[in-house]
C-alpha positions as a LaTeX table, in Angstrom:
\begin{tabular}{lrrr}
\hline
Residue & $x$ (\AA) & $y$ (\AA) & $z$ (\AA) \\
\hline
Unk1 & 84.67 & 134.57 & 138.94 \\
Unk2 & 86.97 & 135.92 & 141.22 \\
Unk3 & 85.32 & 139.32 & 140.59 \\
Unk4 & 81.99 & 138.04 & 140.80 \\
Unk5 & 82.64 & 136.33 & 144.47 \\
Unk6 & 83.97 & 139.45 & 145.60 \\
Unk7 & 80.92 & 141.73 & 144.61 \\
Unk8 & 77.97 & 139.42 & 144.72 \\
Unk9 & 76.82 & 138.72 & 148.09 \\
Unk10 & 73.52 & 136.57 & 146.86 \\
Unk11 & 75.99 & 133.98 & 145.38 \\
Unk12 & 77.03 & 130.93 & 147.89 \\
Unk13 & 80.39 & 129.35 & 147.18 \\
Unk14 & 78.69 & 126.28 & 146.16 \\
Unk15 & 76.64 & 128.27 & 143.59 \\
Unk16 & 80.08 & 130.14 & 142.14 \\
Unk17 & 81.46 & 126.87 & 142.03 \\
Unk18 & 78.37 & 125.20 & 140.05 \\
Unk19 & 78.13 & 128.28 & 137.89 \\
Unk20 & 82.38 & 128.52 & 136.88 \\
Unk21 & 82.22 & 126.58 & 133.62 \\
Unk22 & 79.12 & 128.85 & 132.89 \\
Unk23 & 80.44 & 131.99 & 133.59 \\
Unk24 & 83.57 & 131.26 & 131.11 \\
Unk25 & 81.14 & 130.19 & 128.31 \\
Unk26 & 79.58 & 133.35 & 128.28 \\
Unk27 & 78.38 & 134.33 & 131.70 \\
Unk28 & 76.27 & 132.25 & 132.61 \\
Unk29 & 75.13 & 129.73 & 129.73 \\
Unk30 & 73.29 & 126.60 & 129.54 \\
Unk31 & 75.22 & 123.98 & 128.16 \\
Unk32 & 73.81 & 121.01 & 126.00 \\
Unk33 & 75.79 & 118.19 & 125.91 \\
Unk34 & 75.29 & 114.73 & 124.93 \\
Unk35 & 73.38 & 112.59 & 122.12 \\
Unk36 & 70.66 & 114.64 & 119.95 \\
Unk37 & 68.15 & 112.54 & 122.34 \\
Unk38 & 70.02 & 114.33 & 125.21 \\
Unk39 & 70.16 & 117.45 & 123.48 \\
Unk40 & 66.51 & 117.05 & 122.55 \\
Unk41 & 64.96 & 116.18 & 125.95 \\
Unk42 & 67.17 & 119.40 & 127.51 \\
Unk43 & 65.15 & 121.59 & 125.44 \\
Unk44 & 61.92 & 120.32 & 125.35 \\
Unk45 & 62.86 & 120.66 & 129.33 \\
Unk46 & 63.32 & 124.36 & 128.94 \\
Unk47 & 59.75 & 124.53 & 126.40 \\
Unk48 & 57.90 & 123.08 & 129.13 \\
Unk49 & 58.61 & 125.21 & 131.38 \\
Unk50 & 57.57 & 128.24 & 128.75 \\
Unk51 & 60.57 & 129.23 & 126.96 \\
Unk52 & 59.49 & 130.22 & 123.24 \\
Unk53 & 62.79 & 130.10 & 121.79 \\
Unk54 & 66.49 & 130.16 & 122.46 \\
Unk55 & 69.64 & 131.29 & 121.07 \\
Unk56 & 72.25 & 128.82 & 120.63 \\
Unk57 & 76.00 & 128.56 & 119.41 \\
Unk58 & 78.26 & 126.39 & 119.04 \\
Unk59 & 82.13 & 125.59 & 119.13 \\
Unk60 & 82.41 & 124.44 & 115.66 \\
Unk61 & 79.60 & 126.35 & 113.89 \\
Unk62 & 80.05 & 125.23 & 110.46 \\
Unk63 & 80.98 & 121.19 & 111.35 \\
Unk64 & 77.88 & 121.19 & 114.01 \\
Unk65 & 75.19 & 123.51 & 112.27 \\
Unk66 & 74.22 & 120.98 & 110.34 \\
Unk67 & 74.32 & 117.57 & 112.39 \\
Unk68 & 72.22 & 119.46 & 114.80 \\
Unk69 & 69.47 & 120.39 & 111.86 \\
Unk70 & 69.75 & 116.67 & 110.59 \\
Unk71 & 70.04 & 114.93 & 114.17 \\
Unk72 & 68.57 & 116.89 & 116.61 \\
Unk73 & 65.95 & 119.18 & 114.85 \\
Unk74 & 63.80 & 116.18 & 113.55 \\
Unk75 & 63.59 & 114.78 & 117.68 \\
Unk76 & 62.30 & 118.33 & 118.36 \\
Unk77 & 59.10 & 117.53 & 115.91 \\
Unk78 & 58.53 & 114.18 & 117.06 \\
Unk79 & 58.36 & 116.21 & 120.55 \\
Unk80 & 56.29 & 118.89 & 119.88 \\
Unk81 & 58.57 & 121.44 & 120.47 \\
Unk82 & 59.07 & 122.58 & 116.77 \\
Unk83 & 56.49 & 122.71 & 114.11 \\
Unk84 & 57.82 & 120.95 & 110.80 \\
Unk85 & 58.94 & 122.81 & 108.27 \\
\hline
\end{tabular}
C-alpha cells in the first residue's frame, strides 16, 4: 500500500484506505461476507450490472466449497442468476 500511495497519484487517501484490506487479499478483491442470502444478493448485485461470471476463492477451500454449492448456489437459481443444473 505504501508503494501504491507513493506511485499512484489517481488514488485519494480515503480511497487507499477503503481499498487496504483489498489490496492484501489479492490486490484489489471483492470480498463476500455474510449469510448465503448476503452472499447471494452481492452477486446477483454484480450480474445486474452485467458481469457473466466470476472467479472466486476461498480461505478454507475444501471446508467452504461445498456449503457454498449446498447454501448459496441454490439462492443463485431462485434469483436468476444461475441456470439449474
Amino acid at each position: 500500500m505504501r508503494l501504491q500511495g507513493l506511485h499512484a497519484q489517481s488514488f485519494t487517501t480515503e480511497m487507499l484506505e477503503m481499498f487496504r484490506g483489498r489490496f492484501a487479499g489479492g490486490h484489489g478483491v471483492c470480498p463476500l461476507i455474510g449469510s448465503p442470502e448476503d452472499v447471494a444478493a452481492e452477486i446477483e448485485r454484480f450480474h445486474d450490472a452485467g458481469f457473466g461470471g466470476m472467479t472466486l476463492s476461498f480461505v478454507d477451500y475444501v471446508g467452504e466449497l461445498e456449503y457454498f454449492a449446498q447454501e448459496v448456489l441454490p439462492r443463485l437459481e431462485r434469483l436468476g442468476v444461475r441456470q439449474p443444473r
